[in-house]
C-alpha positions as CSV (number, residue, x, y, z in Angstrom):
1,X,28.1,-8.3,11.6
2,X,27.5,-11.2,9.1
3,X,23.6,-12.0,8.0
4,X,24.5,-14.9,9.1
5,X,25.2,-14.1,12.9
6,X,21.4,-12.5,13.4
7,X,18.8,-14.4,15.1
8,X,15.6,-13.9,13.7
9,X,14.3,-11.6,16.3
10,X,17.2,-9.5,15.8
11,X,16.2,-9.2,12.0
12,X,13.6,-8.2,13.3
13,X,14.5,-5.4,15.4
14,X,16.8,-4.1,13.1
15,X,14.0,-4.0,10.2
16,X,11.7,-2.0,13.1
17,X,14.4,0.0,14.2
18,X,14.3,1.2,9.7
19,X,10.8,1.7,9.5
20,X,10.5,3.6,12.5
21,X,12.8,6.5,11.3
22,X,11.7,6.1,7.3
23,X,8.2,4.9,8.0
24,X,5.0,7.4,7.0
25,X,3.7,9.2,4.4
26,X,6.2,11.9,3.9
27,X,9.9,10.9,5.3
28,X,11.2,9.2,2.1
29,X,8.9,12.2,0.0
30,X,11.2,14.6,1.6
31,X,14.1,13.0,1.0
32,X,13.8,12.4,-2.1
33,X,13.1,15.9,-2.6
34,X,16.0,16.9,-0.9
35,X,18.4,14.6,-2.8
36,X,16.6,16.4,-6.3
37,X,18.0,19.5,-4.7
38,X,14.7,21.0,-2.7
39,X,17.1,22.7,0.5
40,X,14.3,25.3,1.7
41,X,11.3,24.9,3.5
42,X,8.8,26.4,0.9
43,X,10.8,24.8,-1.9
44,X,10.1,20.9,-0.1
45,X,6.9,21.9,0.7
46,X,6.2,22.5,-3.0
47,X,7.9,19.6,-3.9
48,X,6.0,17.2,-1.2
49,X,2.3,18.4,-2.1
50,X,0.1,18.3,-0.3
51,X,1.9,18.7,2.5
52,X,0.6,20.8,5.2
53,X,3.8,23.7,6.8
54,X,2.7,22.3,10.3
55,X,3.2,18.4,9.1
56,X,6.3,19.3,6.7
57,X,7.8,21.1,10.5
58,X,7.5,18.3,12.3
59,X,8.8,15.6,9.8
60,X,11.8,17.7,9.3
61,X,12.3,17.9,13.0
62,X,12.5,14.2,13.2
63,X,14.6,13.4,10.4
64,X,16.8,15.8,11.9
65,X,16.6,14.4,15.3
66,X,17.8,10.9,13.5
67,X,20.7,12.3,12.1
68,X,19.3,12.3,8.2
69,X,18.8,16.3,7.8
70,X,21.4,18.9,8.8
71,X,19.2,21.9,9.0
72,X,21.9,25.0,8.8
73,X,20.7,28.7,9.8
74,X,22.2,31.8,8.2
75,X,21.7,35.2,9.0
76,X,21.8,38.0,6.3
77,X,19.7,37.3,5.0
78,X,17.8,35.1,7.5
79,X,17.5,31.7,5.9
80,X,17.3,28.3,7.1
81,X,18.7,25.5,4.7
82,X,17.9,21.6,5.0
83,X,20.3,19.4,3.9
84,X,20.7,15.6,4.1
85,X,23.2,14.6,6.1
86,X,26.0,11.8,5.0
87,X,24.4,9.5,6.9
88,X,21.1,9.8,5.0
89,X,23.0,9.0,1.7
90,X,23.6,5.4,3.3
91,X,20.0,4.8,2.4
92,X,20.2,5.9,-1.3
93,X,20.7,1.7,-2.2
94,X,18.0,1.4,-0.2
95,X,15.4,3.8,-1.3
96,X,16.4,3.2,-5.3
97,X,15.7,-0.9,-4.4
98,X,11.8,0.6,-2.9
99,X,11.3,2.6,-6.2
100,X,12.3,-0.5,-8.7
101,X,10.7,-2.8,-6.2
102,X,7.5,0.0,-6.8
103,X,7.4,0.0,-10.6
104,X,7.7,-3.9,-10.7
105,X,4.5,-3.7,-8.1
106,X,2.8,-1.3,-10.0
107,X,2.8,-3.4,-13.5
108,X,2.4,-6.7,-11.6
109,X,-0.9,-5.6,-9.7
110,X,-2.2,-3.3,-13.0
111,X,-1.1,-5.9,-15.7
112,X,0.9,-3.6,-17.5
């Protein structure tokens, strides 16, 4: 579907429909993590401070529920892994367009 094609309020939805499943404190944190090579719990959760286990659990959960993390189970010894899925890497042009967007903010508002 061309830019060109959406009606305004489907812009909108779309852009909604993003935030929803990105949107919070630690979604993109963990991700980014993960894509830096973070794949166990205690390993994000020391990547992602301050993180709480409780609020790292659930975030996980819904990333994997949206099709971002892959969360794979293995049994000697009993491990579980967290991966990003390939459909998470569809938002790498994304996320590396928030950090530039970020540093330009950063030395626009401090002057720098």
């Amino acid at each position: 579907m061309k830019d060109k094609e959406l009606t305004t309020e489907q812009k909108i939805k779309y852009v909604q429909d993003t935030l929803f499943v990105i949107s919070g404190k630690w979604k993109l944190p963990i991700l980014i993590a993960m894509n830096q090579g973070c794949y166990r719990f205690r390993d994000i959760q020391r990547s992602v401070l301050p993180i709480t286990t409780r609020v790292l659990s659930r975030e996980l959960k819904d990333l994997e529920e949206n099709k971002l993390v892959i969360r794979t189970v293995y049994d000697a010894p009993k491990t579980v892994e967290y991966t990003v899925s390939p459909y998470c890497k569809s938002l790498k042009p994304l996320v590396d367009e928030m950090i530039k967007w970020g540093q330009n903010h950063r030395r626009k508002i401090s002057g720098k």
